[in-house]
N, C-alpha and C positions, 0 to 999 in steps of 0.2 A: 758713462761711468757705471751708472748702476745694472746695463746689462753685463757689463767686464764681473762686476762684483755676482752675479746670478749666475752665470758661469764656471767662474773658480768658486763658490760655494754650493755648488750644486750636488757634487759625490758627497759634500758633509751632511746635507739636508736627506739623500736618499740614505745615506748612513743610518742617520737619525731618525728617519721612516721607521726602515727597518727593526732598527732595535724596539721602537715603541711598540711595532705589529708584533715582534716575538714577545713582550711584557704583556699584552695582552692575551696572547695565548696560552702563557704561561699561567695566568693570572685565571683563566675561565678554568685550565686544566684543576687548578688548586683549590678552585670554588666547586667545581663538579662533584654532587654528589655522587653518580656513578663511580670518578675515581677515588674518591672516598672508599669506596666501599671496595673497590677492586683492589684497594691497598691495605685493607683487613681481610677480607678473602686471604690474599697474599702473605700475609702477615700470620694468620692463620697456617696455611700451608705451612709457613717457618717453623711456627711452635713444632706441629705434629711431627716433622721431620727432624726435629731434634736439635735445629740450628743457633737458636734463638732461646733462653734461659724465659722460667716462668714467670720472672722478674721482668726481665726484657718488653716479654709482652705484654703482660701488665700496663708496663707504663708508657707501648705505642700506643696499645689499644684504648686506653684512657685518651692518649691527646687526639686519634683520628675519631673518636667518638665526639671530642669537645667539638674539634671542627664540622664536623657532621653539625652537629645541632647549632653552631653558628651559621652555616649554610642555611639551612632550615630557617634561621630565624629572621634570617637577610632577606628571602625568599617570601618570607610571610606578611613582613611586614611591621610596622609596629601596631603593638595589641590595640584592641578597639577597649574605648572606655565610655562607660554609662555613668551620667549621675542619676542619681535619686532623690527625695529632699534630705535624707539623712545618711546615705553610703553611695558610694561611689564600685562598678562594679569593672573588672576589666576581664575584658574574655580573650583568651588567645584560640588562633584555630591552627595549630599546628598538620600538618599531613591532610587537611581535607582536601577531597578535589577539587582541583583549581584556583587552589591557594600556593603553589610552588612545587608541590611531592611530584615528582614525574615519578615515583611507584617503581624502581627501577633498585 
């Protein structure tokens, strides 16, 4: 019975593969800072060529900047913290090498 059942659910399962391997592809693309950055490049191009209002880009360029630095910050980690007997100190290392910046 249960190989009857492994068989007629079989196309659901590689179905279900797939879509997962395209959600993660999708998902590395969005997190990429290269494409980040190739999508303000791009964005850029829009403004000069007159397609896209100075408002428009404004307020792409603000949200792929936010994501940019959400990348960044995912990448880095969370901030290191120091106590002291009386302060408490936390250092962030954004962009050092070998802290996530692939420098790209």
């Amino acid at each position: 019975m249960f190989l009857l059942d492994d068989l007629l659910l079989a196309p659901a399962h590689g179905f279900v593969f797939i879509l997962r391997q395209i959600q993660e592809a999708a998902e590395k693309e969005l997190d990429s800072e290269g494409a980040i950055k190739r999508q303000l490049l791009a964005l850029e191009v829009e403004r000069e060529a007159g397609r896209i209002s100075p408002a428009e880009f404004s307020e792409q360029e603000e949200e792929l900047f936010a994501r940019l630095r959400a990348v960044r910050q995912r990448k880095a980690g969370p901030p290191q913290q120091f106590h002291t007997g009386d302060a408490s100190i936390t250092i962030e290392t954004p962009g050092l090498p070998g802290h996530g910046d692939d420098g790209a």
